[in-house]
N, C-alpha and C positions, 0 to 999 in steps of 0.2 A: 504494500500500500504506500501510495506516494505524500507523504504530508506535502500539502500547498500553502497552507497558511495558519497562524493563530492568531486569532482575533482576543482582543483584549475588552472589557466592559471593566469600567469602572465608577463607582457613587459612593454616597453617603447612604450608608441605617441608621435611619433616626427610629430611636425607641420613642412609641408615643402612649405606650400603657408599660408598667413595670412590668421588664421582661427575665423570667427568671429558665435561665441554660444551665441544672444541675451540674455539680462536682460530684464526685463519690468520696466518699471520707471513710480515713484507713484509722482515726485517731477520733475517741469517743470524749469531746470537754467537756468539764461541768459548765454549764452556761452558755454551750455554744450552742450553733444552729443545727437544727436538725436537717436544715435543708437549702445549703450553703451554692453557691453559685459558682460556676469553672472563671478562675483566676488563673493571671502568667504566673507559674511559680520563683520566679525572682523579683518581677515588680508591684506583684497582688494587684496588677491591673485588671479589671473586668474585661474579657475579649469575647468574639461569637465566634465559637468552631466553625471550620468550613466542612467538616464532618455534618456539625446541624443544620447549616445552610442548603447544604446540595441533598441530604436524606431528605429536611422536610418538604423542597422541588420535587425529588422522586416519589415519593410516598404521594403529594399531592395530585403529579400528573398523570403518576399511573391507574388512579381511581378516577379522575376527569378525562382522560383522552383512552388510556391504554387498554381500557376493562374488557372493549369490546373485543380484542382481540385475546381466544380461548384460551391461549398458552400463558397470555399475560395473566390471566382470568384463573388462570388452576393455581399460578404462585400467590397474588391479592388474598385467592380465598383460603388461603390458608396460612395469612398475615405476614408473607415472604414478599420482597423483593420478585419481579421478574429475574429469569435468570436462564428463559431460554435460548440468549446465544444466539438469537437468530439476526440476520442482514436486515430484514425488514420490521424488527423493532424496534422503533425509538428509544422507547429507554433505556434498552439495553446498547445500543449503539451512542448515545450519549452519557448514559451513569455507566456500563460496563456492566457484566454478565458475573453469576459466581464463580471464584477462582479454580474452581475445581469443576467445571463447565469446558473439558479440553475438546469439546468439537465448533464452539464459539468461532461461528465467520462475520463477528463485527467490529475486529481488528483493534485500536486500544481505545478506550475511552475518547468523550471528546471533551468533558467537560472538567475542568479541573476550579476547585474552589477554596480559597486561599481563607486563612482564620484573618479576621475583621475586627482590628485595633482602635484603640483611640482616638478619635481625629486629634490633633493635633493640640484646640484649645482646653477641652476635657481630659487630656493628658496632661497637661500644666496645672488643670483646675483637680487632678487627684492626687499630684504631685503635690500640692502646697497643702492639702487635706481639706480643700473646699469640695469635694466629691463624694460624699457618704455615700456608700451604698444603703435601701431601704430594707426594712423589715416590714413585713407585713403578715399578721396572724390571722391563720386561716382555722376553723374549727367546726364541731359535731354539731348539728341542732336537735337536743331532746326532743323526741319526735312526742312524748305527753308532757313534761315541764316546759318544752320551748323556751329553755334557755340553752346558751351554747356551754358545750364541753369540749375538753383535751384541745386545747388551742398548741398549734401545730408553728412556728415562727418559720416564712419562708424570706430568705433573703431575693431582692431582685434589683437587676439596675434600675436606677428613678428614670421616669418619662424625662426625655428632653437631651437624654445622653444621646452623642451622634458616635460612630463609629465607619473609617473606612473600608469600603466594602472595592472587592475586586477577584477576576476571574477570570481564565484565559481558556478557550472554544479550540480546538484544533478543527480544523476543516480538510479532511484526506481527498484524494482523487475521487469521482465517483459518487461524492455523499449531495444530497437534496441543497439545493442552496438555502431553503427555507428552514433546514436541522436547528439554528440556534436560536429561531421564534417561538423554539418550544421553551426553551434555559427563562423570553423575555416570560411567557407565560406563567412559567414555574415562579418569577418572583411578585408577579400579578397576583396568583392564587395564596401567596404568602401575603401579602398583604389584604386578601380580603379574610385570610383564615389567623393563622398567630404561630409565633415560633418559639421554639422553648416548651415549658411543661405549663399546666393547670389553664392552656388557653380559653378552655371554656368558663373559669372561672373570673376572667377576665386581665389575665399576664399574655405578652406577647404578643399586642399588636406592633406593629413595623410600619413604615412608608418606604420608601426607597427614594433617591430626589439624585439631581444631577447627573444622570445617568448619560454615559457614553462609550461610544465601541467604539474602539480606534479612534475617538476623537469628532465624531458622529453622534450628535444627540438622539438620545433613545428616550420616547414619553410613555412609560406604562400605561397613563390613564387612557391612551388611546389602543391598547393590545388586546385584537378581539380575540374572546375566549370561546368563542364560537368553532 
């Protein structure tokens, strides 16, 4: 397969509801969170994996676009990833197929998506400790006292924090010109759904703003999802 080009997208994520990207915790404190958020480990800066970024695109598009097709349809419904390796599907020709899928003819991934830092002024503004992260206690409703129980403390970035966002499309010989319409889609449907955990409970809405490909404005709010 001939690589011909990589195309670059790059913007801003602005957090516009507290958005909280679990950590896993190997060390249980008296007083700490039970539900702490993925930090850089040397600057305890807040960042968004590009892991969360492109799963939650995939998981998105494959139940809005992919479902209809039956192979996509047998991994979805059994809360997998597609993984069947085939040319003719999208997601697997743009997220990549399972590693262990060695008859895969959709040759390497196209979508690569990079972890999405601080911008610049919110890195100054945590650096000086004007940037608290928020707490926000989530808890039971006694379903006959109707009062709340076992409050739950979930750490999340405060609305308002931006972070830059960026991601690089390869385009091989042969592939649809139209292939990385789906990537604009996947971050359409991000922002009409939420990224990170408890989104129904109202963490993790997103916008995306500035957005450009090579230097070419790209407007989500106009990417038919049709």
């Amino acid at each position: 397969m001939k690589l011909e080009k990589i195309k670059h997208v790059t913007g801003t994520l602005q957090v516009v509801s507290g958005l909280h990207i679990g950590a896993g915790r190997d060390i249980i404190e008296i007083g700490g969170l039970d539900q702490p958020i993925v930090k850089h480990p040397i600057t305890g800066e807040p960042y968004v994996p590009g892991s969360s970024l492109k799963g939650k695109m995939r998981s998105l598009l494959e139940v809005y676009y992919f479902i209809g097709n039956p192979r996509t349809r047998d991994f979805v419904g059994k809360g997998r990833p597609c993984g069947c390796g085939q040319k003719d599907c999208p997601a697997c020709v743009i997220f990549g197929s399972s590693g262990d899928k060695k008859d895969s003819d959709t040759g390497p991934s196209r979508l690569m998506v990079r972890d999405a830092m601080l911008c610049d002024p919110d890195r100054k503004r945590f650096a000086q400790g004007e940037l608290p992260m928020e707490v926000k206690y989530e808890n039971i409703i006694h379903r006959v006292k109707g009062i709340a129980e076992h409050p739950r403390p979930l750490e999340r970035v405060p609305a308002g924090v931006a972070f830059d966002f960026n991601l690089s499309f390869k385009v091989f010989e042969g592939d649809a010109s139209d292939l990385i319409d789906y990537v604009y889609r996947g971050l359409r449907l991000i922002e009409l759904d939420a990224l990170g955990g408890c989104g129904s409970r109202g963490c993790g809405q997103v916008s995306f703003s500035d957005l450009t490909c090579d230097g070419q404005k790209v407007d989500l709010a106009s990417v038919n999802l049709d």
